[in-house]
One Martini backbone bead per residue (centre of mass of N, CA, C, O) as a GRO file, in nm:
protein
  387
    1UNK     BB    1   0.160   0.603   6.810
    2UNK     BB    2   0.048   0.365   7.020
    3UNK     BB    3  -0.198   0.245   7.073
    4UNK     BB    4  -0.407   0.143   7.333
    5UNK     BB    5  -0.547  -0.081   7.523
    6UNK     BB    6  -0.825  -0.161   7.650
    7UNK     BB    7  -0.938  -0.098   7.976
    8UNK     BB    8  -1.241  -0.119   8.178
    9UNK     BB    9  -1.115  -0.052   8.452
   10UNK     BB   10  -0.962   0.246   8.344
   11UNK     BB   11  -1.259   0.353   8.286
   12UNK     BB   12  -1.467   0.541   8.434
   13UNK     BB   13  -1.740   0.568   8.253
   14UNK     BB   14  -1.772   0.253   8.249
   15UNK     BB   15  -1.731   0.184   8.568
   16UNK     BB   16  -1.989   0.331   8.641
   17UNK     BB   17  -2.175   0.218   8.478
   18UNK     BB   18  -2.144  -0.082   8.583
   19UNK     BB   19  -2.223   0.000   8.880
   20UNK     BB   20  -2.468   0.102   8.853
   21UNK     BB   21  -2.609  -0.172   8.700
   22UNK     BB   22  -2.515  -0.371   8.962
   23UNK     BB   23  -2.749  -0.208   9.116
   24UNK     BB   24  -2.999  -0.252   8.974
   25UNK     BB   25  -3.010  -0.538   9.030
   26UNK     BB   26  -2.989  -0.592   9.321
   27UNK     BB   27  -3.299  -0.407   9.348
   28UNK     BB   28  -3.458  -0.562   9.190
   29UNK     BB   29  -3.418  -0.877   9.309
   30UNK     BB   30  -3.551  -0.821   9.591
   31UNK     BB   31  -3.879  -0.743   9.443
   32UNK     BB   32  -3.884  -1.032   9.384
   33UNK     BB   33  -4.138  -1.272   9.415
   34UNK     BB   34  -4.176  -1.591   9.616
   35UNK     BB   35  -4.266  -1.854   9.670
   36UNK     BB   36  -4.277  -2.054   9.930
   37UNK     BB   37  -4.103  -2.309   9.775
   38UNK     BB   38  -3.835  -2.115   9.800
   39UNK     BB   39  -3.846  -1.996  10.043
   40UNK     BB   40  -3.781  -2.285  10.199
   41UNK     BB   41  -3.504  -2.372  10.077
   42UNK     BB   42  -3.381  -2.101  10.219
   43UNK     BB   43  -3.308  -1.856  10.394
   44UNK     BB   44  -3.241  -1.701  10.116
   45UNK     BB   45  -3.414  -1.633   9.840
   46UNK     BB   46  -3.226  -1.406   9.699
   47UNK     BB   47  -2.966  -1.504   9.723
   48UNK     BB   48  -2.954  -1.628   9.402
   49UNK     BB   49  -3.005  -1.390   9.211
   50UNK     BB   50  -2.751  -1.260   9.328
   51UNK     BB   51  -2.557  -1.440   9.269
   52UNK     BB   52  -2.574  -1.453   8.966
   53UNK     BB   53  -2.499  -1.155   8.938
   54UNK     BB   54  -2.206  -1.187   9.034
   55UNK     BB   55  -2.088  -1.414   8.850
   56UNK     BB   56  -2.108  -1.281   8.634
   57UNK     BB   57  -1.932  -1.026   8.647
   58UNK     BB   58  -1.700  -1.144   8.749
   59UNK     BB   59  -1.629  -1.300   8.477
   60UNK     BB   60  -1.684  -1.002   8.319
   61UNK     BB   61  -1.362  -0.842   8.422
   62UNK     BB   62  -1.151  -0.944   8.204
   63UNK     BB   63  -1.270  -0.788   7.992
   64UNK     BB   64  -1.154  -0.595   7.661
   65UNK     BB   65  -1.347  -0.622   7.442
   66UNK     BB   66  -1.569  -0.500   7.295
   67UNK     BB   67  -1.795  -0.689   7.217
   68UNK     BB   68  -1.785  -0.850   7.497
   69UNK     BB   69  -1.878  -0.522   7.625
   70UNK     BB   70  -2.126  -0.494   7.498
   71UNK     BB   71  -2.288  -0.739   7.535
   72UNK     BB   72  -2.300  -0.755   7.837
   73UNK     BB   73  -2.425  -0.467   7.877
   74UNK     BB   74  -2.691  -0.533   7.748
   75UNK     BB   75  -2.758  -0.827   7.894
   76UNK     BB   76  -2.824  -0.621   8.154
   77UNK     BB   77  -3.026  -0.436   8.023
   78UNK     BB   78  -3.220  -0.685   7.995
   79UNK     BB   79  -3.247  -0.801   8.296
   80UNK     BB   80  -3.360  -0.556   8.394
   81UNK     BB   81  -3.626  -0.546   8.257
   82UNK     BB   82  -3.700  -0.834   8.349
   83UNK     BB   83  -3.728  -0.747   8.686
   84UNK     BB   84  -3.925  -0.526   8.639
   85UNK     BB   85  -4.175  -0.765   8.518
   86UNK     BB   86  -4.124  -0.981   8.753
   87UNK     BB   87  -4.286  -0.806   8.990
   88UNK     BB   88  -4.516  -0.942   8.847
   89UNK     BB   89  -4.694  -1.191   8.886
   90UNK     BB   90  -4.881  -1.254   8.613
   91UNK     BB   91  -4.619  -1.273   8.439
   92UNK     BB   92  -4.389  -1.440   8.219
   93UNK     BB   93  -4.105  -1.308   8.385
   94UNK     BB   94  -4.223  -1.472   8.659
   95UNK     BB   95  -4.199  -1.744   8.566
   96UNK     BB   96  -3.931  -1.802   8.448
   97UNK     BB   97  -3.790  -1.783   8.696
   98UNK     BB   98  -3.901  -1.969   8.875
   99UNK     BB   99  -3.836  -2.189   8.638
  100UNK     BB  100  -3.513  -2.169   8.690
  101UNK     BB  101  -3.519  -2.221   9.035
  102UNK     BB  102  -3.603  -2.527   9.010
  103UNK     BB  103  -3.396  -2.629   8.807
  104UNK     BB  104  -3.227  -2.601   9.054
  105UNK     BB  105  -3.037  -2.703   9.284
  106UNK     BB  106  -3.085  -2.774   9.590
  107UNK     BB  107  -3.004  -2.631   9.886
  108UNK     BB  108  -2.942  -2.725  10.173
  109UNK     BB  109  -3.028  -2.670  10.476
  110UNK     BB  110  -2.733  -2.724  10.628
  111UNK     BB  111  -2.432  -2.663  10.483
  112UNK     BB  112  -2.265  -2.716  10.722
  113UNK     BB  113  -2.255  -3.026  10.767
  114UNK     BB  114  -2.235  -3.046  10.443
  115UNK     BB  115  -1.899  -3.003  10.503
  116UNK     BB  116  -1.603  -3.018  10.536
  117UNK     BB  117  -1.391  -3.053  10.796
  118UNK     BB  118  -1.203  -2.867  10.913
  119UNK     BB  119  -0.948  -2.856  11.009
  120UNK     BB  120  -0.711  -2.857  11.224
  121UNK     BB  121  -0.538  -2.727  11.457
  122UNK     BB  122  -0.245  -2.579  11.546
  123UNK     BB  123  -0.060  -2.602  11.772
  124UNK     BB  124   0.090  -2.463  12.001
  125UNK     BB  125   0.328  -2.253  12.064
  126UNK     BB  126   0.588  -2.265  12.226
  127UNK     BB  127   0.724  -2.121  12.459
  128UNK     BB  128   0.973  -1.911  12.563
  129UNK     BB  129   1.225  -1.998  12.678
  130UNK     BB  130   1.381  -2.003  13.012
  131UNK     BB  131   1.611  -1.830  13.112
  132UNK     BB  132   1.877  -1.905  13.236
  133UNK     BB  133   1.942  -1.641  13.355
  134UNK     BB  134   1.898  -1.464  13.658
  135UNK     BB  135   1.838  -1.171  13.897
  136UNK     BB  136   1.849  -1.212  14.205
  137UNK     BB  137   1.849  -0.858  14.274
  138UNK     BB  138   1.711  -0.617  14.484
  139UNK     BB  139   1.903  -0.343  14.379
  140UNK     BB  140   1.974  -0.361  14.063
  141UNK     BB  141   2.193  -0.513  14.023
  142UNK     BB  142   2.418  -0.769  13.893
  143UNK     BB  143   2.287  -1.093  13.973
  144UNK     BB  144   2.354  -1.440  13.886
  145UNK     BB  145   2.151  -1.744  13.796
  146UNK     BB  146   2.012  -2.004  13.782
  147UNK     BB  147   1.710  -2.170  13.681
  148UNK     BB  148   1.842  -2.438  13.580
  149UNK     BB  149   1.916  -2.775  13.435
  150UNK     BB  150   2.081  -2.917  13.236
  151UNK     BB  151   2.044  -3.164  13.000
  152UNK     BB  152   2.206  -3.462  12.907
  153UNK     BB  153   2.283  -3.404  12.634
  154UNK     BB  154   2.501  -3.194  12.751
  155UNK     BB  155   2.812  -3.193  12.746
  156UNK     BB  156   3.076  -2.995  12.633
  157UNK     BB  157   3.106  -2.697  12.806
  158UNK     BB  158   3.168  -2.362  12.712
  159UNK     BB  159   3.334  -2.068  12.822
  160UNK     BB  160   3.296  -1.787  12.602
  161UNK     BB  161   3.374  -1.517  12.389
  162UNK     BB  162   3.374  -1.221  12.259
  163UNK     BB  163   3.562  -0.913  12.108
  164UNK     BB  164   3.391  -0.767  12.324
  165UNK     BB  165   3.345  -0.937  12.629
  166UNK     BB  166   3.048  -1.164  12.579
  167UNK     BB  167   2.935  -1.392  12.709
  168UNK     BB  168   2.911  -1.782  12.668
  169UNK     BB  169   2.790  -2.067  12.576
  170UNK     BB  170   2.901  -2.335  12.419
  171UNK     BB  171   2.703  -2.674  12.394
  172UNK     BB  172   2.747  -2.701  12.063
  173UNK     BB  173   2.736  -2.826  11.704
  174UNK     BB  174   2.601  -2.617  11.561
  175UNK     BB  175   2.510  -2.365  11.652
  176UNK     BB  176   2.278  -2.165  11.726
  177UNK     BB  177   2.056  -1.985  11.628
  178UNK     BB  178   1.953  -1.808  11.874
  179UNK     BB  179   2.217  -1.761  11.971
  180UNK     BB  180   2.362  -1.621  11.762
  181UNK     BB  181   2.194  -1.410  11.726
  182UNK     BB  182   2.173  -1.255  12.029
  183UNK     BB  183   2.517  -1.188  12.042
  184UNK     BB  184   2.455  -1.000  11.768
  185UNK     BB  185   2.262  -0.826  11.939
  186UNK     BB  186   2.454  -0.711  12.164
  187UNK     BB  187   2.709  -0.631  11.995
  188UNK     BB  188   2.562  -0.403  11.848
  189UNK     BB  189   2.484  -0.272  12.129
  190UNK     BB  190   2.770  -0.213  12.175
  191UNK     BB  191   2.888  -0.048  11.936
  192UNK     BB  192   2.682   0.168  11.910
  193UNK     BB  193   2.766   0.308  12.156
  194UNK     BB  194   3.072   0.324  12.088
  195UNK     BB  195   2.998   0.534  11.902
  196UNK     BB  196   2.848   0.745  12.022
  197UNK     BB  197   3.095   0.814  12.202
  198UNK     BB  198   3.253   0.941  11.960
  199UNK     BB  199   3.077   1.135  11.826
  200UNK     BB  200   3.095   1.330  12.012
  201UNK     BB  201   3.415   1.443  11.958
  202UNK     BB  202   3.365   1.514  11.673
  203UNK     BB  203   3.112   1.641  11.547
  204UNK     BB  204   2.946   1.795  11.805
  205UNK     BB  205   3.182   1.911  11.949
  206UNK     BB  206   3.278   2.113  11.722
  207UNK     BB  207   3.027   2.286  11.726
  208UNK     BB  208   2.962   2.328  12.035
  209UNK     BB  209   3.243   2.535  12.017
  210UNK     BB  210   3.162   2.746  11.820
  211UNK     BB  211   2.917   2.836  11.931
  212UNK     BB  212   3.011   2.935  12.201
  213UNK     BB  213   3.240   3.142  12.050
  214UNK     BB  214   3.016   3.312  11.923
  215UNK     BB  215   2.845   3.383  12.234
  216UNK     BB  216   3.138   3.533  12.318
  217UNK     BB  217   3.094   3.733  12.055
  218UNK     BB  218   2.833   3.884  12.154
  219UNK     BB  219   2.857   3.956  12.430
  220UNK     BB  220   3.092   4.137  12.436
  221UNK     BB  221   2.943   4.336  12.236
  222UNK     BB  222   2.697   4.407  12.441
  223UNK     BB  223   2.914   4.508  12.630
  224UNK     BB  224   3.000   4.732  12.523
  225UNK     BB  225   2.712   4.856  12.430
  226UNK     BB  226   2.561   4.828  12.748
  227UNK     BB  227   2.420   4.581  12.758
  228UNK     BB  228   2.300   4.260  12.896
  229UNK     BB  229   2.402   3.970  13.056
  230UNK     BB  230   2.279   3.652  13.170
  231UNK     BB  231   2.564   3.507  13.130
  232UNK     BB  232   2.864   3.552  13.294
  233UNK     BB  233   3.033   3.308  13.188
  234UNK     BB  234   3.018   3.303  12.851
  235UNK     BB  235   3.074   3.647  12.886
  236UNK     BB  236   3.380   3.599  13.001
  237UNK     BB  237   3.537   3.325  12.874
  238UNK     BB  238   3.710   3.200  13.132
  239UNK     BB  239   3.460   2.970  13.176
  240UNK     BB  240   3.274   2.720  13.187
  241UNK     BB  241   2.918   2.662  13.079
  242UNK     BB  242   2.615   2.480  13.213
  243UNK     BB  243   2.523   2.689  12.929
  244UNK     BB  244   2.579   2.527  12.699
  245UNK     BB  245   2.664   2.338  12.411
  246UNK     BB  246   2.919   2.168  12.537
  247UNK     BB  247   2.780   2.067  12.802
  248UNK     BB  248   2.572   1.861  12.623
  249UNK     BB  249   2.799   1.693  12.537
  250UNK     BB  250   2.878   1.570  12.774
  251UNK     BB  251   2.653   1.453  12.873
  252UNK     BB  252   2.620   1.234  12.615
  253UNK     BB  253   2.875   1.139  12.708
  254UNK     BB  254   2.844   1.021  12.971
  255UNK     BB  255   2.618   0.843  12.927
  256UNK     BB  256   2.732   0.663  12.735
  257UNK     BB  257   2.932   0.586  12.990
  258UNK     BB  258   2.717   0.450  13.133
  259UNK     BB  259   2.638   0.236  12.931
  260UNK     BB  260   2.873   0.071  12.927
  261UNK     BB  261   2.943   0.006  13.204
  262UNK     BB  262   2.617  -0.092  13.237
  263UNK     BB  263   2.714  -0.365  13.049
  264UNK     BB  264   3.001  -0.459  13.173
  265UNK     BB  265   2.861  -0.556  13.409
  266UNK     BB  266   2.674  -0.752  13.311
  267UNK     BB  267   2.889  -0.944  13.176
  268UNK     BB  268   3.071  -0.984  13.432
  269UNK     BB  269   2.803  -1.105  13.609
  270UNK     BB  270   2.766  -1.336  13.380
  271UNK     BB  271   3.050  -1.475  13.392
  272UNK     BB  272   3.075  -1.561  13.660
  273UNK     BB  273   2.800  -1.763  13.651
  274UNK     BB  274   2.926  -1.946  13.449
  275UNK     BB  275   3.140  -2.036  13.597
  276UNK     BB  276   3.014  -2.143  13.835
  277UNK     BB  277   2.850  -2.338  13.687
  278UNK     BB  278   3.071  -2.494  13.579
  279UNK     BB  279   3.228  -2.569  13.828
  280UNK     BB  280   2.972  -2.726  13.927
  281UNK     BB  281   2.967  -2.977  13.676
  282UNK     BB  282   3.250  -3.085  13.730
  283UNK     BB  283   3.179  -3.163  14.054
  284UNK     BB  284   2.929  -3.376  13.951
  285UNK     BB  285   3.140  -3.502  13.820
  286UNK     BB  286   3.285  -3.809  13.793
  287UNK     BB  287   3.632  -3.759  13.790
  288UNK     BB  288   3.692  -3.450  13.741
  289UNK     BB  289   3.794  -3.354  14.034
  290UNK     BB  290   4.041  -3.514  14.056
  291UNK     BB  291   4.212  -3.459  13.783
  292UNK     BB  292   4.232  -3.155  13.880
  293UNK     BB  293   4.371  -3.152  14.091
  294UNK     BB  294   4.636  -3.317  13.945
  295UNK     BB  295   4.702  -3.058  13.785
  296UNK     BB  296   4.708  -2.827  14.001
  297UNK     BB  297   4.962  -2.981  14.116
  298UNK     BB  298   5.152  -3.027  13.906
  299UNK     BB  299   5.106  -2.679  13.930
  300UNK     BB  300   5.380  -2.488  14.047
  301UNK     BB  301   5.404  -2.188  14.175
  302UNK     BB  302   5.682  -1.948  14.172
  303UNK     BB  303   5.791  -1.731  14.338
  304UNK     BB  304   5.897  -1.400  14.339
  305UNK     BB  305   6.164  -1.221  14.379
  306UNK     BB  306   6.341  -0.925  14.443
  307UNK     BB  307   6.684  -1.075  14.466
  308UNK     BB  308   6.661  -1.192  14.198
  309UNK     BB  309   6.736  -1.261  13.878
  310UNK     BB  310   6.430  -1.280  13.773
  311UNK     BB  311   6.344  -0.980  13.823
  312UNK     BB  312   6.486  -0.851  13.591
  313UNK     BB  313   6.242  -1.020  13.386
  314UNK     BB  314   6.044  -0.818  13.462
  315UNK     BB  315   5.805  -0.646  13.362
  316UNK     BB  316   5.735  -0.291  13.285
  317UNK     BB  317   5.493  -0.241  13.517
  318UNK     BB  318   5.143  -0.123  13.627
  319UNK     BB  319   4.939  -0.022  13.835
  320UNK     BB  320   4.562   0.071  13.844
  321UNK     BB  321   4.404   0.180  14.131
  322UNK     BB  322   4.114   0.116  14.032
  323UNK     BB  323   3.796   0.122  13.956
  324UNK     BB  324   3.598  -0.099  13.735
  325UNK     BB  325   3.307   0.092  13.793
  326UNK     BB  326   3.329   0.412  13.847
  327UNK     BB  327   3.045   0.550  13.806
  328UNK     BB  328   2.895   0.369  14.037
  329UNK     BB  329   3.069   0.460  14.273
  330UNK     BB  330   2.984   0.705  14.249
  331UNK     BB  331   2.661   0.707  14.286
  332UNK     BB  332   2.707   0.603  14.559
  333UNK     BB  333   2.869   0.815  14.714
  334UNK     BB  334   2.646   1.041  14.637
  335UNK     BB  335   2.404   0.899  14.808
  336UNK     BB  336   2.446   0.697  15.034
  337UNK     BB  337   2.223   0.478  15.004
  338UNK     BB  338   1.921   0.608  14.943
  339UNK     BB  339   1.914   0.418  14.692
  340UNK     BB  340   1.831   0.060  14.714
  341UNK     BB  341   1.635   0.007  14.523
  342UNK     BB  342   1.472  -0.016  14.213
  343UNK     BB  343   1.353   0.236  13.987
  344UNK     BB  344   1.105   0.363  13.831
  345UNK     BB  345   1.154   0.586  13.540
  346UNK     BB  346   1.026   0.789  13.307
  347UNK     BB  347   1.294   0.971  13.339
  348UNK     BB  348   1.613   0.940  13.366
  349UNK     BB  349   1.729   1.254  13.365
  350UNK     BB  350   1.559   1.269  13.679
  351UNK     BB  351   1.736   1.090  13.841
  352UNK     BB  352   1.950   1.031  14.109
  353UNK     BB  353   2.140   0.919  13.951
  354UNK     BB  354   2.221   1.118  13.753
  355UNK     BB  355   2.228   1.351  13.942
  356UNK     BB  356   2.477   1.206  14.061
  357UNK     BB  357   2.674   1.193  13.825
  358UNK     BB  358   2.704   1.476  13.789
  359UNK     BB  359   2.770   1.608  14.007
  360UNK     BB  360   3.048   1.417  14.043
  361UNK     BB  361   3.165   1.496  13.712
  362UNK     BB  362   3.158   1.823  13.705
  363UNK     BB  363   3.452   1.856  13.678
  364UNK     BB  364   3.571   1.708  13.451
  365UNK     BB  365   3.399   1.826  13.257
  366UNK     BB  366   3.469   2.128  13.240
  367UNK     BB  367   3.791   2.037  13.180
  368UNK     BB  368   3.712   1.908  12.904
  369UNK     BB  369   3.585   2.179  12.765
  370UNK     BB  370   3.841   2.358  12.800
  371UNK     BB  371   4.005   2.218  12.631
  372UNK     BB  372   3.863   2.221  12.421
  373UNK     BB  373   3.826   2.493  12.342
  374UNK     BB  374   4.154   2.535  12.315
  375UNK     BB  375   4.187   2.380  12.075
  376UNK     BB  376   4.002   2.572  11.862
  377UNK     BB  377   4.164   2.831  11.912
  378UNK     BB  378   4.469   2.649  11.795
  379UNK     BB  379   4.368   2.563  11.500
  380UNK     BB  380   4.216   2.882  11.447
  381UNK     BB  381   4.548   3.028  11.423
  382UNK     BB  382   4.683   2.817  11.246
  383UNK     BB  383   4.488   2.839  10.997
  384UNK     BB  384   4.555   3.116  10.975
  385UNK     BB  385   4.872   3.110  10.936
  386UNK     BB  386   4.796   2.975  10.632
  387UNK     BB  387   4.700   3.208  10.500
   0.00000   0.00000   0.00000
């Protein structure tokens, strides 16, 4: 095995050694007196012969060699002897240095003038640009407008979405980077949502369904027994309880689809402003205004009658009469206009607003609850039936 090389700096008894006397040199050199002429050249009159201590000290730090390492510290306990017969003005090894200091270039009085005049500092970074869209609603809805007016430099604005169904105008090409981010981050933020919602109904689901039914075969266990049962729902297992921990899961699950559809109300109130805004644009350019005027008029709509022939060729669709924003409208129904401004709370779990939509889906929450239990039970009989 071949020996490592030394070094001085991983050797704890070399390095205790080492800064022993490195403090041992620092205070013989503060005892050391100086004369009146050398104490005026400076602020700090000892503080060049500690100068002169640190700077050998850093040099020789990177020395690996023995014999280097051994000399540094001779020179260094020499040095130390000579500091403390220095302490005596009628010494020597007093005039030694004394004459060693007078050799050296005086140091200005005043060292801050005569050095180079710091750089100037970097101008302040422009603030981040004021959002264009704010929402100007008091009640805590999302209402946007604009907050200024696009510079004459933006040519052809285009009115894009993503596709999760994000607006964005388009400006320019190539797209700026902060607009790119932005986009990109919204859009994360909202299949992380749906990702969310997605794993309620496999991981979660399906674990709090079998923990519920272990509880209610501990329960039935006990009414056996002659125990007492606290939940007599659970116990009964005949209907679904909300203590339970598939109800933690729904509540889990409906949280997140109130999070999507309060994201998706974001966008679509984001995505009408911004068409407001380009057609308040194309009618303020001349000529663009009656161009379009033109083409509408080109374009003209035959209603479709129910007893004509081309009745028979319309798709076999239907319309789903429902509210674009269920979980709001329950919301709003349920309180009944109780709460009319936005209110700041420190946890949402206890507001109004939620306890208002719980409320409002108890019995869908109950209905889709009972359905997973029946489904669980339906698994674990053909399970049980293949093997």
């Amino acid at each position: 095995m071949h020996r490592l090389p030394f070094i001085p700096a991983r050797n704890s008894r070399h390095r205790i050694a080492a800064l022993s006397l490195y403090r041992a040199l620092l205070r013989s050199a503060r005892k050391i007196p100086l004369p009146n002429d050398l104490q005026t050249q400076t602020q700090h009159p000892r503080s060049a012969i500690q100068h002169v201590i640190r700077k050998r000290f850093i040099k020789n730090r990177p020395l690996t060699s023995f014999r280097l390492v051994y000399a540094s510290m001779a020179a260094g306990y020499k040095f130390l002897s000579l500091f403390s017969k220095a302490q005596d003005r009628k010494s020597r090894e007093h005039s030694q240095i004394t004459s060693h200091l007078r050799s050296r270039p005086a140091p200005p009085l005043s060292p801050s003038r005569n050095r180079n005049p710091p750089p100037p500092l970097p101008p302040p970074r422009p603030s981040a640009q004021e959002a264009f869209l704010v929402n100007t609603s008091k009640d805590g809805s999302p209402h946007y407008a604009p907050a200024y007016t696009l510079g004459s430099r933006t040519r052809a604005l285009r009115l894009c979405a993503t596709a999760d169904g994000q607006p964005f105008l388009r400006l320019k090409k190539p797209q700026p980077r902060g607009l790119s981010k932005m986009v990109g981050r919204r859009g994360r933020l909202f299949r992380e949502k749906m990702s969310r919602l997605v794993e309620m109904d496999e991981g979660p689901g399906l674990d709090a369904a079998l923990e519920d039914q272990w509880d209610g075969l501990m329960a039935a266990q006990m009414r056996r027994e002659g125990l007492s049962v606290g939940d007599e729902d659970a116990a009964a297992g005949s209907r679904p309880s909300t203590a339970s921990f598939g109800w933690s899961v729904q509540l889990s699950r409906l949280w997140w689809e109130w999070q999507l559809e309060k994201t998706w109300r974001d966008w679509v109130a984001r995505g009408e402003a911004l068409n407001r805004f380009l057609e308040e644009q194309r009618g303020a350019v001349p000529g663009k205004s009656s161009s379009s005027r033109a083409r509408s008029a080109r374009k003209i709509v035959k209603p479709i009658k129910e007893d004509s022939e081309d009745s028979e060729d319309r798709p076999n669709v239907g319309v789903y009469p429902a509210a674009s924003f269920p979980l709001l409208v329950a919301i709003d129904a349920q309180l009944g206009g109780a709460v009319a401004g936005p209110t700041k709370e420190v946890d949402p779990f206890t507001g109004p607003k939620w306890n208002a939509l719980v409320q409002s889906e108890r019995a869908r929450l109950l209905r889709y609850l009972a359905r997973r239990g029946a489904n669980v039970n339906g698994n674990k009989a053909r399970h049980l039936r293949v093997f």
